[in-house]
C-alpha positions, -999 to +999 in steps of 0.1 A: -077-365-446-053-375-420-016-370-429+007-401-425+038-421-439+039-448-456+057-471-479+044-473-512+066-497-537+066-515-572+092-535-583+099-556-613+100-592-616+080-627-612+055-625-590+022-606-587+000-592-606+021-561-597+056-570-592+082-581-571+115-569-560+136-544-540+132-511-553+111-491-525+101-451-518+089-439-487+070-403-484+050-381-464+018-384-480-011-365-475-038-386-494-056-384-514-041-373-543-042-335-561-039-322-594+003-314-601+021-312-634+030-346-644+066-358-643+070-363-680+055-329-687+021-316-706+006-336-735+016-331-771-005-327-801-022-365-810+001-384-828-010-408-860-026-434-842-048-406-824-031-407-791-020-374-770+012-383-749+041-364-730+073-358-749+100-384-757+067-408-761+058-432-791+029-454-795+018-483-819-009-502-828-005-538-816-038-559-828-074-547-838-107-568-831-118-592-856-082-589-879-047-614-874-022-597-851+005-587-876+032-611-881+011-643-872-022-657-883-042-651-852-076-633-852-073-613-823-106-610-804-133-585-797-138-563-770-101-568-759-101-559-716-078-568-688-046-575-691-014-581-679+029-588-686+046-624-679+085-626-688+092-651-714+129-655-715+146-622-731+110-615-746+077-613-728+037-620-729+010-600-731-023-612-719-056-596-729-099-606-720-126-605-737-152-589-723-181-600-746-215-625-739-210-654-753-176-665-762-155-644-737-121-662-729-089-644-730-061-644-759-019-637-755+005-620-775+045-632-773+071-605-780+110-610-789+131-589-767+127-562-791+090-561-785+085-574-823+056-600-822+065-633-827+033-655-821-003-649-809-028-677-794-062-680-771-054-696-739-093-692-728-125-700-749-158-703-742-169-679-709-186-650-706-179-613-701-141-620-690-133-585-677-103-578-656-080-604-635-046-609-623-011-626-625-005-649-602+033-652-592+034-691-606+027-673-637-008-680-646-032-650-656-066-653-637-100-641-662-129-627-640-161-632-654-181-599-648-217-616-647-239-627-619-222-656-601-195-652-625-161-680-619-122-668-622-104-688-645-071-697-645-052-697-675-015-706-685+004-685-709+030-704-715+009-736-723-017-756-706-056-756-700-076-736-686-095-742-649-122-731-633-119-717-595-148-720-582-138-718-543-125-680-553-162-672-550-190-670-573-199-631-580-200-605-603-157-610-603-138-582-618-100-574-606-076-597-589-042-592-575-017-618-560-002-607-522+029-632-518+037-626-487+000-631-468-004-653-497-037-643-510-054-635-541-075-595-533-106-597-556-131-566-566-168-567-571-186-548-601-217-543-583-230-510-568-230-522-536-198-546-538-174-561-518-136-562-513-124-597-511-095-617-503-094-656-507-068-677-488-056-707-507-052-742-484-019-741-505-003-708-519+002-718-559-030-741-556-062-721-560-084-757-561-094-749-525-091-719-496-113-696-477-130-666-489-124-636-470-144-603-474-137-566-457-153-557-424-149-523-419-170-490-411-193-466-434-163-436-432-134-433-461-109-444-435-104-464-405-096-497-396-107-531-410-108-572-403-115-598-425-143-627-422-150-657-438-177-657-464-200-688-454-213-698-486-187-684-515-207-702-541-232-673-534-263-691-537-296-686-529-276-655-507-248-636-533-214-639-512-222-596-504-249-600-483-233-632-460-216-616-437-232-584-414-208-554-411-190-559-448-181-530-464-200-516-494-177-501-523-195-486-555-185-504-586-148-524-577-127-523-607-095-527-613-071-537-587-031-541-580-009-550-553+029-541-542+051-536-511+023-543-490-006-518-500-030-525-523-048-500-546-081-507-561-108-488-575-145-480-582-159-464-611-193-456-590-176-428-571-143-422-591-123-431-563-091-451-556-086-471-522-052-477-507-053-504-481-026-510-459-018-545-450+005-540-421-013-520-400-050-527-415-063-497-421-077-478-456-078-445-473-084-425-503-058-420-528-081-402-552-118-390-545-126-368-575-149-349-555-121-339-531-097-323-560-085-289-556-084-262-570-092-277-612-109-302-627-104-336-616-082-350-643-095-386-636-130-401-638-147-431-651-122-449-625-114-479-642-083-503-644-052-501-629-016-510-624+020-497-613+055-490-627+085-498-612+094-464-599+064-468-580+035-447-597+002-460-604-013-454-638-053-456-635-072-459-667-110-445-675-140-457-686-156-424-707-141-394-691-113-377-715-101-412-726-074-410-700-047-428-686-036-410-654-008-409-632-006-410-596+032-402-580+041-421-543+037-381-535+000-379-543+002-361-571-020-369-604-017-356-643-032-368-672+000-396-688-020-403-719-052-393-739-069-413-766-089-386-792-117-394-819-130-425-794-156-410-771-176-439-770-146-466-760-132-471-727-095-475-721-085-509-701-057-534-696-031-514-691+004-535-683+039-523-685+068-550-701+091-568-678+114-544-683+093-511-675+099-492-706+065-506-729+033-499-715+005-520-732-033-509-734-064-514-755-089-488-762-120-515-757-145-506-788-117-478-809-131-456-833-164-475-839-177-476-805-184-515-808-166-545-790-162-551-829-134-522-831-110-527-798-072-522-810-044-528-788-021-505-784+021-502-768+032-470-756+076-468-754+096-441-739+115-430-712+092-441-681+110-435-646+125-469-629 
């Protein structure tokens, strides 16, 4: 893999799906990434709740499936997915899908600035298979519906009614992250032979109307790319992948996330995260499974994903170990967290707090292996800023 520099940066504050801000760290990289001791050290024994993490790490059950979120009356729902963090004064929201057919939709819980719940609500009903999505940097949370011509809806934590997009592209929708300074919306494709798309709204904050974009690009695991417009995004009687000749195929898009001017996203078909960069338009590997060595590869079942402030990326699976993994702007990845006892779950949603030192999550289907059984989880400790 060719050796190059680059700047890879998160930073904290109100605007993408990522974040925004200042803090940035430059490296030599040579991608993609290898198997290192993590920097919080090895996993300790599982703790109470079933959970294996470094030391200096606590976790807690926030919601389960099908029971009220503590401290409110809220049922919280079932098969709890994507999700992401909004800043809500000196406490903070966290949004969560549903992944099940019918019913779907998407639910938020609102923290005090102690991270004690103070209120839990649905802000989407009535769609199907909402998977992953995005936060938009006007503060709305967009629900993908993984299903055939699925829509993106746009929901509003903080109050307001829910709207379909359908000029984002009818498909089988599964990530989303916001880019605020091209001012676009990246979108992944849970389909074998998927696409990576971008879509361009007429107005940035107004997703009612735009152009959607998809990747033109080569066969290799590098190179250069373009974008073209997709003729007919409502993807019917041709699905949006097929429109345009020379579009690149990716194996399963997943989850996706966007700062300082890379995005990472990944698919679970070929364990494998992509790192595009959107100043000089080219892509790479940050993570092939098949090229880790020497070891196991810590990371399959490539799933969602999103980034700290210090800059890591923390990649959840789908089966594997029941893994949440860490990737350093160095290329190195470790095993952060490791759920035991829930073999037949999948770990998704993961979103760290406004401030960077809570990391939220939900093991999908929990001890019972059905959407019935999700529980919603908050990891605290000392993560790197």
């Amino acid at each position: 893999m060719e050796r190059r520099n680059f700047l890879r940066a998160s930073v904290l504050g109100v605007s993408t799906v990522a974040f925004s801000g200042s803090l940035w760290q430059s490296a030599a990289l040579a991608a993609p990434a290898q198997n290192a001791t993590g920097p919080y050290g090895a996993l300790q024994a599982a703790d109470a709740n079933g959970i294996q993490l470094p030391a200096g790490f606590t976790s807690q059950v926030i919601a389960r499936s099908g029971q009220t979120v503590p401290g409110t009356s809220y049922t919280w729902h079932n098969a709890p997915d994507g999700g992401a963090c909004f800043a809500d004064g000196s406490g903070w929201i966290y949004v969560s899908n549903s992944e099940i057919n019918p019913g779907g939709g998407a639910s938020a819980v609102r923290f005090d600035s102690g991270g004690g719940v103070t209120s839990a609500s649905r802000i989407l009903s009535g769609t199907r298979t909402n998977c992953a999505g995005g936060k938009t940097p006007w503060n709305t949370w967009l629900s993908c519906e993984e299903v055939s011509r699925g829509f993106v809806y746009e929901t509003y934590p903080f109050g307001g009614t829910a709207v379909q997009r359908p000029a984002m592209g009818r498909f089988k929708h599964e990530a989303a992250a916001a880019d605020p300074v091209r001012r676009v919306i990246y979108l992944t494709e849970d389909e074998t032979n998927g696409r990576f798309y971008r879509f361009v709204p007429a107005t940035w904050g107004d997703l009612s109307s735009g152009t959607l974009q998809v990747m033109v690009a080569g066969s290799a695991t590098s190179g250069s790319f373009t974008w073209a417009n997709v003729p007919d995004p409502d993807g019917s009687p041709t699905v949006t992948r097929s429109q345009v000749s020379g579009s690149k195929s990716f194996n399963g898009g997943e989850g996706c996330h966007y700062a300082g001017d890379t995005v990472w996203f990944t698919t679970k078909g070929d364990n494998r995260v992509w790192q595009v960069d959107l100043t000089n338009n080219t892509y790479e590997l940050a993570y092939d499974d098949s090229l880790v060595s020497p070891g196991t590869p810590p990371l399959t079942g490539v799933d969602n994903v999103t980034g700290s402030t210090y800059g890591d990326l923390y990649v959840a699976e789908d089966g594997g170990t029941m893994d949440i993994c860490l990737i350093t702007p160095d290329d190195k990845i470790s095993p952060f967290l490791r759920i035991t006892g829930q073999s037949a779950s999948e770990i998704t949603g993961p979103a760290f707090s406004p401030a960077g030192n809570r990391l939220y999550f939900s093991s999908q289907r929990g001890t019972s292996g059905s959407s019935s059984g999700g529980i919603t989880y908050c990891v605290t400790g000392p993560f790197r800023t």
